[in-house]
Every structure is written in C-alpha cells, then in structure tokens.
N, CA, C and O of each residue as an XYZ file, in Angstrom:
880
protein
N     -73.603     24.356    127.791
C     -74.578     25.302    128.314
C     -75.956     24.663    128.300
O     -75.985     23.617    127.652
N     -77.095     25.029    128.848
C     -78.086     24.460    129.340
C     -79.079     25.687    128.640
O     -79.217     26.906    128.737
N     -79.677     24.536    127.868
C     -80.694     25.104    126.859
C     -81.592     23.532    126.784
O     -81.228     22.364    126.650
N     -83.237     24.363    126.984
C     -83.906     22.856    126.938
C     -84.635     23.189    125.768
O     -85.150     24.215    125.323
N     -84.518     21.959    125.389
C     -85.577     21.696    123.751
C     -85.696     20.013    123.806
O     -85.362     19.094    124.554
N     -86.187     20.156    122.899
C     -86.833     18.521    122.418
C     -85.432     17.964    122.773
O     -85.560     17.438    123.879
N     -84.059     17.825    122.314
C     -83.017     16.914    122.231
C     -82.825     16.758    123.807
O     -82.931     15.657    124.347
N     -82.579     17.745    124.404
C     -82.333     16.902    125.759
C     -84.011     16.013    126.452
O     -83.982     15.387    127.511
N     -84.666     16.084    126.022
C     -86.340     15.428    126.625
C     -85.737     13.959    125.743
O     -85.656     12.929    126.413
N     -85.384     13.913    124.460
C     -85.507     12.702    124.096
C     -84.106     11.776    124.455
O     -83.993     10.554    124.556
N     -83.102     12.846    124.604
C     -82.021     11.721    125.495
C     -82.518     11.445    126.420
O     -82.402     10.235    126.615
N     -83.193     12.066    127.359
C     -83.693     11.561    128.585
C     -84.493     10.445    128.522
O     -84.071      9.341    128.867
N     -85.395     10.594    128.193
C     -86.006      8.805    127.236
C     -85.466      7.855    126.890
O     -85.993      6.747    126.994
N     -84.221      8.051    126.368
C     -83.627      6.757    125.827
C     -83.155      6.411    126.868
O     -83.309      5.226    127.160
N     -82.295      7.425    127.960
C     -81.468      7.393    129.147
C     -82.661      6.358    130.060
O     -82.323      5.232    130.425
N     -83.677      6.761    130.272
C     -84.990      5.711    131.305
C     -84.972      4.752    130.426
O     -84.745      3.662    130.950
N     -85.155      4.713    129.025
C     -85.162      2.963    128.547
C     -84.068      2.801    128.289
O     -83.991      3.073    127.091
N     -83.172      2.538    128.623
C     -81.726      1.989    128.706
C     -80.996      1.536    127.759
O     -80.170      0.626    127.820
N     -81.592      2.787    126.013
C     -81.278      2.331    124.957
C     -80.279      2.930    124.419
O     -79.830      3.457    125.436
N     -79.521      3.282    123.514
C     -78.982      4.539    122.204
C     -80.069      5.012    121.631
O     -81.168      4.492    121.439
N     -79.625      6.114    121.363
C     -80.768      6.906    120.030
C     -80.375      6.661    118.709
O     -79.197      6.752    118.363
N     -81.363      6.330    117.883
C     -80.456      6.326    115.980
C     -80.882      7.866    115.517
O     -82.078      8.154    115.551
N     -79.987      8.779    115.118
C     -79.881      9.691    114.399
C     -80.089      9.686    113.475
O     -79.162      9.060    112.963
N     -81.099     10.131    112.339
C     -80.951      9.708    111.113
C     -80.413     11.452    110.124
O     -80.836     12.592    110.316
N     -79.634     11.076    109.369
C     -79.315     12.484    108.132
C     -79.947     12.346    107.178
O     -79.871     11.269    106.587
N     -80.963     13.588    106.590
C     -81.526     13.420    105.511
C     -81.346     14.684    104.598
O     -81.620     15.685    105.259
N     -80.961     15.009    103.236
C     -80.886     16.278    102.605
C     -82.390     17.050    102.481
O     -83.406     16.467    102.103
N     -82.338     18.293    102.823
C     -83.568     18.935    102.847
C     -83.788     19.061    101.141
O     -82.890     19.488    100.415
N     -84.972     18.672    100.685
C     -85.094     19.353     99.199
C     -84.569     18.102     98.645
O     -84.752     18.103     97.428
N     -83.934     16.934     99.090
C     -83.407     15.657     97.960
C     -84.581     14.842     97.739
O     -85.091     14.473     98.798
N     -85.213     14.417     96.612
C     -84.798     14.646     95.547
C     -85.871     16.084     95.103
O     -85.632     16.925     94.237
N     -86.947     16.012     95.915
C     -87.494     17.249     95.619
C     -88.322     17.921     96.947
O     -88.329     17.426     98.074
N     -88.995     19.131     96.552
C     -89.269     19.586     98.190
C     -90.493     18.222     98.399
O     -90.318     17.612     99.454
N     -91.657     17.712     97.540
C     -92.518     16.989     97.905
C     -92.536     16.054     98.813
O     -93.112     15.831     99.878
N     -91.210     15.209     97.643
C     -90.852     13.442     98.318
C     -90.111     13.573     99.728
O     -90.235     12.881    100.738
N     -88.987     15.109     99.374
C     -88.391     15.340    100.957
C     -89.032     15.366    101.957
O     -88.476     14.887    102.945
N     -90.339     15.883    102.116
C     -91.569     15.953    103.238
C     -92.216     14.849    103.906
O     -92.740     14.652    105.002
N     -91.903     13.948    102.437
C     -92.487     12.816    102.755
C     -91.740     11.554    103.579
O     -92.224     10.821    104.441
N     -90.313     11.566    102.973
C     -89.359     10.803    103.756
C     -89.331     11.261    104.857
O     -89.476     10.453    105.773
N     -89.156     12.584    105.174
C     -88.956     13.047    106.439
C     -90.018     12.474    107.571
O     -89.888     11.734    108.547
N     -90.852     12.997    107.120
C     -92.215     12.386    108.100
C     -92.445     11.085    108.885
O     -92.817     10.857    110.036
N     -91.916      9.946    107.344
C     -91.716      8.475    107.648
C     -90.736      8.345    108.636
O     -91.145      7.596    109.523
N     -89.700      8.734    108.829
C     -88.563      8.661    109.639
C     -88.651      8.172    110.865
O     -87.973      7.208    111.220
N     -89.952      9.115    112.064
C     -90.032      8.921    113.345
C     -90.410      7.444    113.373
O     -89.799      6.685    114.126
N     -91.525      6.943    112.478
C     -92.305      5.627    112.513
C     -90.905      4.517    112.128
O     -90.675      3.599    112.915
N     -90.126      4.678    111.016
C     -89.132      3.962    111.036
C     -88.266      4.194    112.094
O     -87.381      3.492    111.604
N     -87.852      4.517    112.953
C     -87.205      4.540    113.921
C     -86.040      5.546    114.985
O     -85.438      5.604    116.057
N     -86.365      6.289    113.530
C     -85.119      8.236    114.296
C     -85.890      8.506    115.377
O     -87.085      8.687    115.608
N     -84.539      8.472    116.166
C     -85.222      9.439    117.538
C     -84.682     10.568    117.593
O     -84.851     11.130    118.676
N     -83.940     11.270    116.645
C     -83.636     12.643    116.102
C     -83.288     12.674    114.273
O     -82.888     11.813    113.489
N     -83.651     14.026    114.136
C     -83.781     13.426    112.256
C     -82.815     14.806    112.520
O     -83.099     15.571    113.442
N     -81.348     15.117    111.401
C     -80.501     15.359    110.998
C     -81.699     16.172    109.509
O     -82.537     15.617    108.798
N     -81.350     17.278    109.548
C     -81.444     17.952    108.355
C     -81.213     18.875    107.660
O     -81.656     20.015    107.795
N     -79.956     18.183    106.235
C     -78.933     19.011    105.593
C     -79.848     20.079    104.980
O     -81.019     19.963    104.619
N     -78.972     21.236    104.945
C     -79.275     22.572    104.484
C     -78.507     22.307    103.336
O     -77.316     22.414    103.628
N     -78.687     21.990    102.086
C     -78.517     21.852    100.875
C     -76.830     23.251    100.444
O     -76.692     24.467    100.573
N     -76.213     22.466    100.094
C     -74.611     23.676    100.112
C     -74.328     23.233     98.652
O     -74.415     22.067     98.268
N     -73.993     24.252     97.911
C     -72.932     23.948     96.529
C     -71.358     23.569     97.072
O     -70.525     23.279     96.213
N     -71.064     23.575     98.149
C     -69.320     23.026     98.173
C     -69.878     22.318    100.124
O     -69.926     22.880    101.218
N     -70.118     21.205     99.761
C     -70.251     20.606    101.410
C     -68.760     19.593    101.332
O     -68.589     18.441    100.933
N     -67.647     20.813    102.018
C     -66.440     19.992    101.839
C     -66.128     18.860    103.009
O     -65.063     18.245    103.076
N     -67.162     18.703    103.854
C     -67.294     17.506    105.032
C     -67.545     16.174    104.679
O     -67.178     15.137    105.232
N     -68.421     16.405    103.391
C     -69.204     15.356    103.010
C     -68.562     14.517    101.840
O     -67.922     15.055    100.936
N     -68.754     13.325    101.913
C     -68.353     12.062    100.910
C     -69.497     12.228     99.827
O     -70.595     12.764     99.977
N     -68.862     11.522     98.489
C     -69.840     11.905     97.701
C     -71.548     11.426     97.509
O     -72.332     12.026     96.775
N     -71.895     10.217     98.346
C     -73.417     10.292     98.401
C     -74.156     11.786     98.914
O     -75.125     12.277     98.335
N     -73.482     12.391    100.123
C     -73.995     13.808    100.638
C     -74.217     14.514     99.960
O     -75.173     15.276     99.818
N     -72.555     14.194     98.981
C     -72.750     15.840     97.992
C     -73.986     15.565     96.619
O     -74.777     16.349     96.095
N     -73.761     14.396     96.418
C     -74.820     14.612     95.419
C     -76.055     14.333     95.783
O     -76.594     13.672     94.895
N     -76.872     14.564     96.832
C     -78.064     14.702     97.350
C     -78.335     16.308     97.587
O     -79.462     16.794     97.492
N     -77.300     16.978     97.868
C     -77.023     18.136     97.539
C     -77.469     18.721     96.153
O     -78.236     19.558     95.678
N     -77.104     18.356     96.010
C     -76.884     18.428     93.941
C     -78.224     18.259     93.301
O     -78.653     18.747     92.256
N     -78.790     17.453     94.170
C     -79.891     17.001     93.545
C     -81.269     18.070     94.401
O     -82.374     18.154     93.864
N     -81.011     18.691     95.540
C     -81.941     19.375     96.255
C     -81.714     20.602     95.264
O     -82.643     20.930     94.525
N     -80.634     21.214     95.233
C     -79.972     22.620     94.485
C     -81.352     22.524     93.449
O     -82.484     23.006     93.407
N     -80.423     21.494     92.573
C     -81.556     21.691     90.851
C     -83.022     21.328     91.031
O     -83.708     21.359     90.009
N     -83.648     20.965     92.256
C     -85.457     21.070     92.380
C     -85.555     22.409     93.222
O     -86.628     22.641     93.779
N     -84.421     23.379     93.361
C     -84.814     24.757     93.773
C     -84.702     24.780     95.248
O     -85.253     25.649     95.923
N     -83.942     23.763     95.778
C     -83.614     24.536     96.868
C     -82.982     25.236     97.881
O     -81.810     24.871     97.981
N     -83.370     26.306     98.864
C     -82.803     26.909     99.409
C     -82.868     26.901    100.826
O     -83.051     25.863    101.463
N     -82.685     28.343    101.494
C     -82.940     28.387    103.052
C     -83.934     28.285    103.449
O     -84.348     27.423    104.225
N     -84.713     29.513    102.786
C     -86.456     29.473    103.268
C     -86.965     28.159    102.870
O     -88.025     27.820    103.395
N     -86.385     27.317    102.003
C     -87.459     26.098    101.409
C     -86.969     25.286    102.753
O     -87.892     24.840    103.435
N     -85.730     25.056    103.185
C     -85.282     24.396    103.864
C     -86.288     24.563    105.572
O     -86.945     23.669    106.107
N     -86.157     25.483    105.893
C     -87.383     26.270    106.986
C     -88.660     25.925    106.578
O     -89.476     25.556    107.423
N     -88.906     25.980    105.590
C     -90.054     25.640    105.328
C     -90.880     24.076    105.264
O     -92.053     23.821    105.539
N     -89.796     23.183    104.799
C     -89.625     22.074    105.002
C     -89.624     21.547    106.719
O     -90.206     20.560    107.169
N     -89.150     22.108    107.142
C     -89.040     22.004    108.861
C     -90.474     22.636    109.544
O     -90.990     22.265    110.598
N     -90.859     23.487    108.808
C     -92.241     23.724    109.708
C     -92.852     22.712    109.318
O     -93.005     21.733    110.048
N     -93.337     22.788    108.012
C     -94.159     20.941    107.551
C     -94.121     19.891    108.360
O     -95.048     19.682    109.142
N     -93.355     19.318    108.306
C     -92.527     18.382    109.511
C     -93.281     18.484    110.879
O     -94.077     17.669    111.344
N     -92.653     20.218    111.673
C     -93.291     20.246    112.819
C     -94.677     20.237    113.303
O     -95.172     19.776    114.331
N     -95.337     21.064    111.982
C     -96.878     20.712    112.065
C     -97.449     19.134    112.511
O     -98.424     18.874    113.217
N     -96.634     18.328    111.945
C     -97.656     16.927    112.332
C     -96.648     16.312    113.670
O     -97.023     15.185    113.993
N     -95.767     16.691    114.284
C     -94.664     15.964    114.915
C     -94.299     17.150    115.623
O     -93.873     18.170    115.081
N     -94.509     16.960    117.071
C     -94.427     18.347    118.127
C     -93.511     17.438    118.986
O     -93.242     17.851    120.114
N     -92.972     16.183    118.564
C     -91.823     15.416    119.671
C     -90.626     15.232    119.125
O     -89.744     15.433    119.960
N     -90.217     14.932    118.068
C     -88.856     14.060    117.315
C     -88.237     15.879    116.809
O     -88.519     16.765    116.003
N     -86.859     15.473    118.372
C     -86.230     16.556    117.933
C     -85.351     16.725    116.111
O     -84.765     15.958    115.347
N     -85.734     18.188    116.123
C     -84.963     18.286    114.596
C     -83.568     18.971    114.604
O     -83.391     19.469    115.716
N     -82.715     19.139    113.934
C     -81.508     19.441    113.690
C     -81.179     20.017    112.676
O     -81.345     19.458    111.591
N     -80.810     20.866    112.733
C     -79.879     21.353    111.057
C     -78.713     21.342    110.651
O     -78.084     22.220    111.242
N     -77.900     20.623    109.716
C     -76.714     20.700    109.848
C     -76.171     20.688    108.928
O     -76.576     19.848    108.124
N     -75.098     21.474    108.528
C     -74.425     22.314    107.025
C     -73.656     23.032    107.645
O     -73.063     22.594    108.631
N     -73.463     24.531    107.124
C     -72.395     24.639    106.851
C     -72.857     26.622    106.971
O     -73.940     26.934    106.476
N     -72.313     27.337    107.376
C     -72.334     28.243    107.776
C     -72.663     29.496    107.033
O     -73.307     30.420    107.531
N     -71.970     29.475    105.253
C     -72.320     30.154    104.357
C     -73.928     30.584    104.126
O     -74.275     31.763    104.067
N     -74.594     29.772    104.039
C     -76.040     30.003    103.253
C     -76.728     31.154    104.653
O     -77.222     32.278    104.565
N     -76.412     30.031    106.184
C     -76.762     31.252    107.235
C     -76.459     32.509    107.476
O     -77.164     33.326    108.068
N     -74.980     32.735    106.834
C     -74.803     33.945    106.752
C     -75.308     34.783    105.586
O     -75.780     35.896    105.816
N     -75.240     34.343    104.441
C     -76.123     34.805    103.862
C     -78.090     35.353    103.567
O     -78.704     36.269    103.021
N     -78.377     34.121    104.323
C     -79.652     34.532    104.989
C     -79.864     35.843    105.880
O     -80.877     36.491    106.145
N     -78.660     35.971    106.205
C     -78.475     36.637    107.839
C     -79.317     35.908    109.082
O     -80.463     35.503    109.281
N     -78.008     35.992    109.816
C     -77.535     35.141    111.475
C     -79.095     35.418    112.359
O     -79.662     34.514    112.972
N     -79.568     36.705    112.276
C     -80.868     36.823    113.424
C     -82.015     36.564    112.396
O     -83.053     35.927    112.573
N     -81.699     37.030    111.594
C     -83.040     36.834    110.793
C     -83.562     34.961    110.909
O     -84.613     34.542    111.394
N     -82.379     34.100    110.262
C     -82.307     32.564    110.307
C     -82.170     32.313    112.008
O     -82.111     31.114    112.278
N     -82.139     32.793    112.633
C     -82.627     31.553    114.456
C     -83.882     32.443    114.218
O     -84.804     31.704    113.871
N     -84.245     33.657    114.267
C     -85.702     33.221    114.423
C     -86.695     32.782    113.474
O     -87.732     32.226    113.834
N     -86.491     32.948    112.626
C     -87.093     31.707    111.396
C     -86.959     30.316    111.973
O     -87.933     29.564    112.012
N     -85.811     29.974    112.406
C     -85.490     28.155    112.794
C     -86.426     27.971    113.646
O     -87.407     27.243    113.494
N     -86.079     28.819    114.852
C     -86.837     28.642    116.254
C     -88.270     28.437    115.561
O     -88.506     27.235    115.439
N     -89.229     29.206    115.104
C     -90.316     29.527    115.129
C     -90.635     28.297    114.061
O     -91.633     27.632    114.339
N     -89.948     27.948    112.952
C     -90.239     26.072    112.614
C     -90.020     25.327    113.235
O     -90.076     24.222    112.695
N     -89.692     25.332    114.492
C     -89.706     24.157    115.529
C     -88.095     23.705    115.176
O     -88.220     22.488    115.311
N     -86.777     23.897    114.839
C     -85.820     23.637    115.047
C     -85.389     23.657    116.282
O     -85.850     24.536    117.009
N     -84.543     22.839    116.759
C     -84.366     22.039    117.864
C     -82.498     22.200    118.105
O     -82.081     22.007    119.247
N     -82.055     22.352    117.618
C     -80.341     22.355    117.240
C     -79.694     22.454    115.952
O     -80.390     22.219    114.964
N     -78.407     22.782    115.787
C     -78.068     23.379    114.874
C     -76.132     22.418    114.925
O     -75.463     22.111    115.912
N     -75.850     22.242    113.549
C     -74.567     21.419    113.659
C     -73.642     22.043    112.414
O     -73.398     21.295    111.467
N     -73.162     23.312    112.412
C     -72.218     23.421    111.999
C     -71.078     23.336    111.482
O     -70.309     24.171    111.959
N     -70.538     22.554    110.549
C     -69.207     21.382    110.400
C     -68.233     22.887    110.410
O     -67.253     23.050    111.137
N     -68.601     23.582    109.737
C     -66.919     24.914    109.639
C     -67.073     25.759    110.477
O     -66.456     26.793    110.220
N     -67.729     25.772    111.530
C     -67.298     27.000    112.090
C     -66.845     26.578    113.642
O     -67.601     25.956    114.388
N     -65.903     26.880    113.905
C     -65.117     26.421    115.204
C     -65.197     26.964    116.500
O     -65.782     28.036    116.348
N     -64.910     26.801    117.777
C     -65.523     27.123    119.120
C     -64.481     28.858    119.216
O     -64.507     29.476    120.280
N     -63.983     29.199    118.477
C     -62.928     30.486    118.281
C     -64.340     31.516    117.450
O     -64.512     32.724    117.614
N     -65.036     30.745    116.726
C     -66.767     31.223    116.054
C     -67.313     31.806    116.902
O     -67.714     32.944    116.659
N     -67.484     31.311    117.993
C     -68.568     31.476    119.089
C     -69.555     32.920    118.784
O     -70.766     32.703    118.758
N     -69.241     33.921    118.625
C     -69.660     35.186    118.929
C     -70.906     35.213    117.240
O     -72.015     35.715    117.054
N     -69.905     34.354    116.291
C     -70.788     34.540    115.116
C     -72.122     33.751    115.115
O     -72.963     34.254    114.369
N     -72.502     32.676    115.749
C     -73.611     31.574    115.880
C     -73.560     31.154    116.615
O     -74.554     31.456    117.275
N     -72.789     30.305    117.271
C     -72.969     29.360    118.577
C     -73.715     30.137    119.809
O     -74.618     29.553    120.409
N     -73.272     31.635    120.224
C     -73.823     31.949    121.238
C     -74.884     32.678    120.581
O     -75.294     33.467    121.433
N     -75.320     32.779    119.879
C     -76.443     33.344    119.321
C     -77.443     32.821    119.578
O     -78.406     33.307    120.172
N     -77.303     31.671    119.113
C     -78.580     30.592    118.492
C     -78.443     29.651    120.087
O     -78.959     28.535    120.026
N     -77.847     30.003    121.359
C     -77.853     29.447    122.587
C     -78.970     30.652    123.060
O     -80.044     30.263    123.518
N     -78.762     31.820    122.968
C     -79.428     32.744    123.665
C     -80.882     32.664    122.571
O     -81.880     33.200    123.051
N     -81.007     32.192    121.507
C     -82.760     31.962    120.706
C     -82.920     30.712    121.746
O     -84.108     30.445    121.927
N     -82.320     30.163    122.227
C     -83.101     29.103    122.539
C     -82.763     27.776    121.652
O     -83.713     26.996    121.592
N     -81.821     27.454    121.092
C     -81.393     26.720    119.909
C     -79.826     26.038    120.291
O     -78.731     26.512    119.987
N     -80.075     24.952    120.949
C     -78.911     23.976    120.655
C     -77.647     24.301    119.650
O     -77.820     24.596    118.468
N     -76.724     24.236    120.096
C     -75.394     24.552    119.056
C     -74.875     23.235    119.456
O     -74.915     22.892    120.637
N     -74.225     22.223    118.227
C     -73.799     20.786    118.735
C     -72.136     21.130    118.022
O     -71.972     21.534    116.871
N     -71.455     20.962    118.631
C     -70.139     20.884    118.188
C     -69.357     19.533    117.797
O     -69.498     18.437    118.341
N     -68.727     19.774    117.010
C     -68.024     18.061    116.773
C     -66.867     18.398    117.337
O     -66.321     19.468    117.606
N     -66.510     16.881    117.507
C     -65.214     16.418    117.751
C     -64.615     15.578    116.901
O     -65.296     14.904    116.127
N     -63.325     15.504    116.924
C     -62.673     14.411    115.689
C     -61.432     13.499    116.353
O     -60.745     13.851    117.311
N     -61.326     12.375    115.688
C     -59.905     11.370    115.989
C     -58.898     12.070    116.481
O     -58.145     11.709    117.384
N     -58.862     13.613    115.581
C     -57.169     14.165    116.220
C     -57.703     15.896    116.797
O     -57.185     16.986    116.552
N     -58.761     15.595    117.518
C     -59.153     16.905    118.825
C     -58.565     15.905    120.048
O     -59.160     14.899    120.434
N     -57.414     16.331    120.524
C     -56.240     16.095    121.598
C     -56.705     16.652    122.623
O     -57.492     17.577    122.423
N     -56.404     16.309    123.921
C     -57.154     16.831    125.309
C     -56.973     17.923    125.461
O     -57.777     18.465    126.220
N     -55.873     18.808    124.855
C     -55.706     20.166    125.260
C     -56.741     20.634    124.332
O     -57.405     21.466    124.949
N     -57.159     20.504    123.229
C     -58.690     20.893    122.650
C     -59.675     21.119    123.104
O     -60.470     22.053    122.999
N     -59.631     19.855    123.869
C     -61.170     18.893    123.622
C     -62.162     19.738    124.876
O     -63.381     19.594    124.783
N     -61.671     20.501    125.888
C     -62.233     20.910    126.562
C     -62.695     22.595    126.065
O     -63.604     23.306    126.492
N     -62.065     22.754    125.420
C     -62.463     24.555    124.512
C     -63.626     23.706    123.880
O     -64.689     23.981    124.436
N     -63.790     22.531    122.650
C     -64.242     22.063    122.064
C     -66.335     22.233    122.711
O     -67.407     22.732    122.369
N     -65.795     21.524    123.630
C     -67.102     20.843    124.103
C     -67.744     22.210    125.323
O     -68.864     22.203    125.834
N     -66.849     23.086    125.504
C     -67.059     24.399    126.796
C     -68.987     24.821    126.428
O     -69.908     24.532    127.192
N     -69.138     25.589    124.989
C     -70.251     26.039    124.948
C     -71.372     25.235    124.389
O     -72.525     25.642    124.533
N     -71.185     24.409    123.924
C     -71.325     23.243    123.759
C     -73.244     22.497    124.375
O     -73.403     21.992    125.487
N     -74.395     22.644    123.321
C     -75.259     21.975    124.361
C     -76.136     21.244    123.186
O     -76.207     21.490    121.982
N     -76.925     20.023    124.183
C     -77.546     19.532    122.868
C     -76.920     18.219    122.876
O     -77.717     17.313    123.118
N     -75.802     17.888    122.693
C     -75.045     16.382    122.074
C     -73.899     16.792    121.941
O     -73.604     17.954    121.664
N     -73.079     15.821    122.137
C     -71.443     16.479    121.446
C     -71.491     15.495    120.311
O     -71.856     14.342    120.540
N     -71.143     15.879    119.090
C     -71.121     15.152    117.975
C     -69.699     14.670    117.514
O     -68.864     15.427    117.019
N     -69.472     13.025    117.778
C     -68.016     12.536    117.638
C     -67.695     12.338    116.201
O     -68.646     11.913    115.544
N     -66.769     12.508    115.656
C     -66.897     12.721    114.394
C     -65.715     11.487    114.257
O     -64.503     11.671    114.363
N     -66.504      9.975    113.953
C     -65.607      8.714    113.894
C     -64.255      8.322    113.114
O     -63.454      7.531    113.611
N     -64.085      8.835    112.049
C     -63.062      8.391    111.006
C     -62.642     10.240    110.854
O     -63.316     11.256    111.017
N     -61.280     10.006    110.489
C     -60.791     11.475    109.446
C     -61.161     11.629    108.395
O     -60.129     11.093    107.992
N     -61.584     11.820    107.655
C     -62.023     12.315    106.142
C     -63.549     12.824    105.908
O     -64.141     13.409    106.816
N     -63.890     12.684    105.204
C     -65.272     12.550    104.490
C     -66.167     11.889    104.910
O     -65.923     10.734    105.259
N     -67.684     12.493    105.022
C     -68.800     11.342    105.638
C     -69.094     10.196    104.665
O     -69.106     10.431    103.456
N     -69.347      8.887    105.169
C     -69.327      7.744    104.350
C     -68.525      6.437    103.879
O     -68.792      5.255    103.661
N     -67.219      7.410    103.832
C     -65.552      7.217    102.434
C     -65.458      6.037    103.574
O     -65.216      5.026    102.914
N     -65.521      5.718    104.767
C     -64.732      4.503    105.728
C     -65.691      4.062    106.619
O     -66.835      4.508    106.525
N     -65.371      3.165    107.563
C     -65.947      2.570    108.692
C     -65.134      2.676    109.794
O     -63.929      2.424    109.811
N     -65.943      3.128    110.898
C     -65.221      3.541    112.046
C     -64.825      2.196    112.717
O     -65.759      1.402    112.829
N     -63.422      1.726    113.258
C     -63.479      0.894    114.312
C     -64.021      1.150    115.864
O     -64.067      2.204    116.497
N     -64.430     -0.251    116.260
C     -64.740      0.084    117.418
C     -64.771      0.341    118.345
O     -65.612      0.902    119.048
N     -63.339     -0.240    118.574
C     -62.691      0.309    119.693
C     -62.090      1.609    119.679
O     -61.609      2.098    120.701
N     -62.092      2.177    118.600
C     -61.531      3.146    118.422
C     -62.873      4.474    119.118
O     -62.740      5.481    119.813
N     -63.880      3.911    118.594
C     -65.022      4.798    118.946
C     -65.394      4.389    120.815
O     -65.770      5.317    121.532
N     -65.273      3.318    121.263
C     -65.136      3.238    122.491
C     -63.857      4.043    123.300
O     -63.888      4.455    124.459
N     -63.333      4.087    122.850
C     -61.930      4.531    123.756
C     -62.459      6.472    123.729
O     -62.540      7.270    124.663
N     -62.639      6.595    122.701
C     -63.015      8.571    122.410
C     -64.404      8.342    122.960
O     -64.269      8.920    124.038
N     -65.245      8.039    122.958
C     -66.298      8.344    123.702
C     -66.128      8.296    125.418
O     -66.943      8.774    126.206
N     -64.894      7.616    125.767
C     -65.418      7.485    127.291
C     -64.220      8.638    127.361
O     -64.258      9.249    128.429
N     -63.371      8.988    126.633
C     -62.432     10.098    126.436
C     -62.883     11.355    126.379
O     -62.241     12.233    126.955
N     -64.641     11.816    125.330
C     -65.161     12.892    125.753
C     -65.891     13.142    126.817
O     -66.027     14.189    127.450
N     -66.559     11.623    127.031
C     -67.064     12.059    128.383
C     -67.069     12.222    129.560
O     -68.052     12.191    130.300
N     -65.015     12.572    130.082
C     -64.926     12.962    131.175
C     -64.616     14.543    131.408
O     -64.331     15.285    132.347
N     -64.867     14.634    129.834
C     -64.705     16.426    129.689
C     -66.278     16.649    129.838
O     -66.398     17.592    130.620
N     -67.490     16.221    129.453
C     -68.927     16.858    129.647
C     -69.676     16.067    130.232
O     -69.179     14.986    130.547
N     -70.790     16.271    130.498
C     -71.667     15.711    130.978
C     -73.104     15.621    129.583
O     -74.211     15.118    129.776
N     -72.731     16.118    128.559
C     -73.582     16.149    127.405
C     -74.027     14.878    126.476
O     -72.984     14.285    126.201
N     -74.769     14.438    126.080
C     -75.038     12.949    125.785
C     -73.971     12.991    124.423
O     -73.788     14.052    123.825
N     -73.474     12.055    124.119
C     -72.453     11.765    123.081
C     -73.039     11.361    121.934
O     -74.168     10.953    122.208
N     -72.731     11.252    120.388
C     -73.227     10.781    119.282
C     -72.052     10.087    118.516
O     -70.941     10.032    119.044
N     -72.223      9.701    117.614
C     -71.550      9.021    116.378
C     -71.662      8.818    115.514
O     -72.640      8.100    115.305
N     -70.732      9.275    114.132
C     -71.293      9.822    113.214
C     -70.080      9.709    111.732
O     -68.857      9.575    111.712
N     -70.731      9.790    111.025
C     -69.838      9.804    109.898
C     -69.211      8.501    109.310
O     -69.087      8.392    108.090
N     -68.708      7.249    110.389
C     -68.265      6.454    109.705
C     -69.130      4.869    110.043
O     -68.749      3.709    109.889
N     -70.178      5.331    110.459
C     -71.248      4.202    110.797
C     -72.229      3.443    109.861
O     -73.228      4.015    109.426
N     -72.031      2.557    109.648
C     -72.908      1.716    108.645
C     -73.567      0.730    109.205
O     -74.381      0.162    108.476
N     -73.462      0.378    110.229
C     -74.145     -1.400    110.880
C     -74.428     -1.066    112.231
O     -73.864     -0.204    112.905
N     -75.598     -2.029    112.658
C     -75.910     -1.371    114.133
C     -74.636     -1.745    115.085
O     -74.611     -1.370    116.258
C-alpha cells in the first residue's frame, strides 16, 4: 500500500545514487535513556540511511542473545513506551530526514493501546513500524491502522515463506519488505549469499517495494 514518509524519499535516493541503504538496529533506552540519544544521533553521520529502533521487550523471542540483553539493559535504566517515543522525538528534533523505525514486538503496543501509540509515534516523527509477531492474518489489529495514521507497516519474510505465502505476506505491505536471512534468532548465524540473492529476486517479483536484509548480516 502506498503511504509516503521519509522511507520511501530515502529509497528513492539511494535508487538515483545507485547505492544500498545500511539499516542500522539500535535498543531504545540501551544502556541508558542519555547515552541512547546520543548513539542514536551519531548514527546518520556514521552512515544509517534508516535507524531501526527496538522498543525494549522482557521476552524478545526473535532475538539472539546480544538483542536480548540490550533489552535487559534498557528495562533496568527504566525503560518503557513513552520513554521509547520520547527518545524518538529527541532524535526528530535535530534530524527532520533519516527515516525512523520501530521494531519489537506487539505486546507493550497493545498495552499502551493501538490509537493512543500511532498517534504518539506519528507525532515523534516515526516513520514505520516492524512487528516480528504479528502476522498479515493481524491486519485489522495494527498493520491497517498505523497505514491509515500515515505509518509504514514493514512485514518480514523468511527462508521458509513459500510462494503460496509470500504474496498474502507482502499484499499490505508498505515501506520495505523486510527479508529475514537465516531461520533462527537475530545474530546466532551468517546468511549465505546466494541464498539471499536467489529470495530477494524471489520477493521481488511479488512487489514492487524496496527489499532489506536482515538478521544474519555481519560484513558488507
């Protein structure tokens, strides 16, 4: 679906300089809200042309254990949703270009509550939203929600989303399709390459949405 925000302006950029984008993931609140503000900030100048930012979870069952214990470590300096939002307006105050992202895990939003959190996001300058548990069968709970705020919903894909999937997968889908390289845990492996060549030109005769890669990447 066709929703404009910062992420599609900055694929388009990379698309005229004839580059990739580096994604970077960072835990909101790791190791505390201060230093988090501060890494974050550095990011665009080091080189993200989209910054990834975890919403701090007590059970992030996606994640390998560096994630979780950055987690662990945001939790015990106190943080939460609003800090997490809050952290993202900071951010947007000095940086009105480098799209932002949020990405976790569905619990804490529902607990926040679903309208209350997109317009909180929206109004900190959130840019898209990446969900690891909640599936395109979800739709009605967030995905089309946070399409109609105005808010990117990025869906993943994985090694064993099969073609009869892959097109439900990617349907509502806007923002990036997020390939999700190895089976397991973020970190635990290294994706091969051909393996990530063959699924990328595999999702992209189902969309027209810029593609990512993720989870089992360590080297340019």
């Amino acid at each position: 679906m066709t929703v404009e925000t910062r992420i599609g302006r900055r694929f388009r950029s990379l698309k005229d300089e004839g580059r990739g984008g580096l994604v970077i993931f960072v835990t909101a609140g790791d190791p505390n809200p201060e230093i988090s503000l501060e890494i974050i900030k550095s990011l665009p100048a080091a080189g993200a042309d989209i910054i990834e930012l975890g919403m701090p979870f007590s059970d992030p069952m996606a994640d390998g254990p560096a994630v979780q214990a950055s987690s662990l470590r945001a939790l015990k300096s106190g943080a939460s949703m609003k800090k997490t939002l809050d952290l993202a307006r900071a951010f947007r105050a000095g940086d009105d270009e480098t799209p932002l992202v949020l990405m976790g895990y569905y619990n804490p939003i529902y607990i926040y509550g679903v309208d209350k959190f997109l317009a909180d996001a929206k109004t900190a300058g959130v840019d898209g939203l990446i969900i690891v548990d909640l599936p395109p069968e979800e739709n009605e709970d967030l995905c089309l929600p946070a399409i109609r705020a105005g808010i990117n919903f990025i869906f993943l894909t994985t090694p064993t989303t099969d073609n009869a999937r892959l097109p439900k997968v990617v349907e509502q889908a806007s923002g990036f399709v997020y390939y999700v390289s190895i089976t397991g845990t973020t970190g635990t492996a290294s994706a091969d390459l051909g393996d990530i060549k063959a699924a990328v030109e595999r999702i992209g005769k189902q969309t027209d949405l810029p593609i990512a890669v993720g989870f089992g990447i360590k080297t340019p």
